[in-house]
C-alpha positions in Angstrom: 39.3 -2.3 -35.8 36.7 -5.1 -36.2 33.5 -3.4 -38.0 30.2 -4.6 -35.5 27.3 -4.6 -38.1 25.3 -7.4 -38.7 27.6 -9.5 -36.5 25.7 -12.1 -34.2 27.3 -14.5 -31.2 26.0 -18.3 -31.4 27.3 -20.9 -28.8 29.3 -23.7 -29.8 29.2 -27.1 -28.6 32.6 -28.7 -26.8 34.4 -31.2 -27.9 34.1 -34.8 -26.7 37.8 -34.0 -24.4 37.2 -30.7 -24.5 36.4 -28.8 -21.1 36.7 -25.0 -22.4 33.1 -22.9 -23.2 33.2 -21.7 -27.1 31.3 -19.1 -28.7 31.8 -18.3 -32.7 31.0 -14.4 -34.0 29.8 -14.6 -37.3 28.0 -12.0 -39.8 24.4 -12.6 -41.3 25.4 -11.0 -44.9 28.0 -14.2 -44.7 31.0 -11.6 -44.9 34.5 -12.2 -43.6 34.3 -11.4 -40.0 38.0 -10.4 -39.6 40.4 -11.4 -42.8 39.6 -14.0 -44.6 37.7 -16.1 -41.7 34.1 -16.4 -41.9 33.5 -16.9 -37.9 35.9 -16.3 -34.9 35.7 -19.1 -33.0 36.6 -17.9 -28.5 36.9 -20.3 -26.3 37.0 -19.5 -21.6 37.8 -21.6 -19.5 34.7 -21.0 -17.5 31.1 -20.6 -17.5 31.6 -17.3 -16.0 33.9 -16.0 -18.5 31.8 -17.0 -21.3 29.0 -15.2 -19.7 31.2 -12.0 -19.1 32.5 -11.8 -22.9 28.7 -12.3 -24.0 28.0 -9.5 -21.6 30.5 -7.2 -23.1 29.3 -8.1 -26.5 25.9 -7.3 -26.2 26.7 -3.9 -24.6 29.1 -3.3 -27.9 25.6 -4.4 -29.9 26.6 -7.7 -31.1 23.6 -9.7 -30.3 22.9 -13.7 -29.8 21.6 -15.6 -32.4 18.2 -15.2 -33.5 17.6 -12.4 -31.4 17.0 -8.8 -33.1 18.2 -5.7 -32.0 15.2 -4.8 -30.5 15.6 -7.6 -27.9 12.9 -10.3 -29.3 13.6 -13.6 -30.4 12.3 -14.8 -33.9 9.5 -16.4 -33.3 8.2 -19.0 -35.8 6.2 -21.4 -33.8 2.7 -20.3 -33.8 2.1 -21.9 -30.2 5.3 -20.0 -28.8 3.8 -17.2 -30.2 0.7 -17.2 -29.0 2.5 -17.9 -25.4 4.4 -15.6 -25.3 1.5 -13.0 -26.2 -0.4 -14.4 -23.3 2.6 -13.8 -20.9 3.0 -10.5 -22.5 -0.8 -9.7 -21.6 -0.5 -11.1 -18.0 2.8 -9.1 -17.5 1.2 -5.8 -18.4 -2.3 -6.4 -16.1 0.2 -6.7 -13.5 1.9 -4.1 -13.8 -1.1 -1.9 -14.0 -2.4 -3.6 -10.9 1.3 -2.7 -9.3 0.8 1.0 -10.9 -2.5 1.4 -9.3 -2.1 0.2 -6.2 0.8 2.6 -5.8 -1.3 5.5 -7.1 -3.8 4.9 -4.5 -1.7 3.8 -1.8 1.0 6.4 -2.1 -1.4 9.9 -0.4 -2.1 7.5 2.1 1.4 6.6 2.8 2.0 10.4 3.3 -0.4 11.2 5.3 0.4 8.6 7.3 4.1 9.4 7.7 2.9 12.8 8.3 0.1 12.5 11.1 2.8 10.1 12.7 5.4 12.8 12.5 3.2 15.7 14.4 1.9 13.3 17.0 6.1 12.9 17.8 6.6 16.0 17.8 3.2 17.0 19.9 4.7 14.6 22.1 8.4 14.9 22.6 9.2 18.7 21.8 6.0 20.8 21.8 4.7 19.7 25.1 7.9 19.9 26.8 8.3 24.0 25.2 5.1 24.9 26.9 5.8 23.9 30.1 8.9 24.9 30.0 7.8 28.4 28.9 5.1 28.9 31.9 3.2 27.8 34.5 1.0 24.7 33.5 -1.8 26.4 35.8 -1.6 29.9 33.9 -2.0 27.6 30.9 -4.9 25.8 31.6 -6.9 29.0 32.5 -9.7 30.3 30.6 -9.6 33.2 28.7 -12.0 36.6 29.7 -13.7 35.9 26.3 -14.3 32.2 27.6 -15.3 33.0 31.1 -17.5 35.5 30.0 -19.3 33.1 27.4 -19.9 30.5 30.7 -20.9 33.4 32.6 -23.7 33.8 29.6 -24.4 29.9 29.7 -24.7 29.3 33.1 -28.4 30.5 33.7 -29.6 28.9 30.5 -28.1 25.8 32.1 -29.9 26.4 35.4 -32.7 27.0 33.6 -32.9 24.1 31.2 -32.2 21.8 34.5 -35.3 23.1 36.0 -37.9 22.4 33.2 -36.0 19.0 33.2 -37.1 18.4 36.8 -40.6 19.7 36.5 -41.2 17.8 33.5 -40.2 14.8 35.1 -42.5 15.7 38.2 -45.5 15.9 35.2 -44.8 12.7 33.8 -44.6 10.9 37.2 -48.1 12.2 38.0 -49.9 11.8 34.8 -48.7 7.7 34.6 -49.7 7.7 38.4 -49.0 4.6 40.8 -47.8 1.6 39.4 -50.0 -1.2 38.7 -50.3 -3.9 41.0 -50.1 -7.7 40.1 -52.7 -9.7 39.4 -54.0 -11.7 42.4 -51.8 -9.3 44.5 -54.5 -8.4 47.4 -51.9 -6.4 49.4 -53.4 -2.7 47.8 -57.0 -3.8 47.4 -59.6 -2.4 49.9 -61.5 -4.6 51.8 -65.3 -3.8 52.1 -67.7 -5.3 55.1 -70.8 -6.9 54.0 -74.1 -6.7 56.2 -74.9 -9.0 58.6 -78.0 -11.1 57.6 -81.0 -10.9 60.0 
């Protein structure tokens, strides 16, 4: 069985009539990898293939080159790294923006989905049950606790449209007639002078 610690997979260019894809397996403690070979050179004849076998390899934990188990490359260029700490930054203040948003959107979302589902069934099964239950009439009537609370009502509501009336009757007489225009002659009252002797 071939031991997987410390072994990495690095790509390896084609050959100038070659048309296969190549990848070695190697060890970074510069071991014998299997025998007495230092590297096991594969060779697919596809792009595909070559990605399937680096797929299986990294599941069996035998990672590309320069890349940690952890999953992050080593990084030596100070620019990269600062770029990739920026990208790091701007990935993570969008995902809190995501997590928030979902965090206050998410009771509103239910409500929703629950107000919609009582007004459906309000309209569809519970208003078909009652009138299928009774008379629609019978239904509509008020109950002796609510007639007798109008009965109650009714002459504080005759009574409140009276005072209405009378104090519209008060204000109507304290403004008194309206005023006329000016130069409008048609209300004035015409006086006769005496004749001169």
């Amino acid at each position: 069985m071939l031991p997987l610690d410390n072994l990495r997979l690095k790509d390896v260019e084609k050959g100038f009539m070659s048309s296969k894809c190549a990848f070695a397996i190697f060890s970074t403690e510069s071991r014998t990898v299997y025998k007495d070979y230092q590297s096991l050179e594969l060779a697919c004849n596809s792009q595909a293939e070559l990605d399937s076998w680096k797929a299986s390899l990294l599941r069996a934990g035998v990672f590309p080159e320069n890349v940690a188990e952890n999953g992050h490359k080593d990084l030596t260029d100070p620019q990269l790294e600062r770029q990739v700490e920026t990208l790091l930054s701007l990935v993570d203040s969008y995902m809190n923006i995501i997590f928030k948003t979902i965090k206050d959107l998410m009771p509103k979302t239910i409500m929703h989905l629950l107000i919609n589902s009582v007004k459906e069934f309000i309209r569809s099964e519970l208003l078909v049950q009652l009138c299928a239950q009774g008379d629609c009439a019978v239904l509509m009537d008020k109950s002796p606790e609510q007639s007798q609370r109008w009965q109650e009502v009714q002459p504080k509501q005759a009574a409140l449209q009276e005072a209405l009336r009378i104090i519209a009757e008060i204000d109507t007489f304290m403004r008194g007639p309206p005023p006329t225009a000016p130069g409008d002659s048609s209300g004035m009252q015409t006086t006769p002078h005496a004749a001169h002797t």
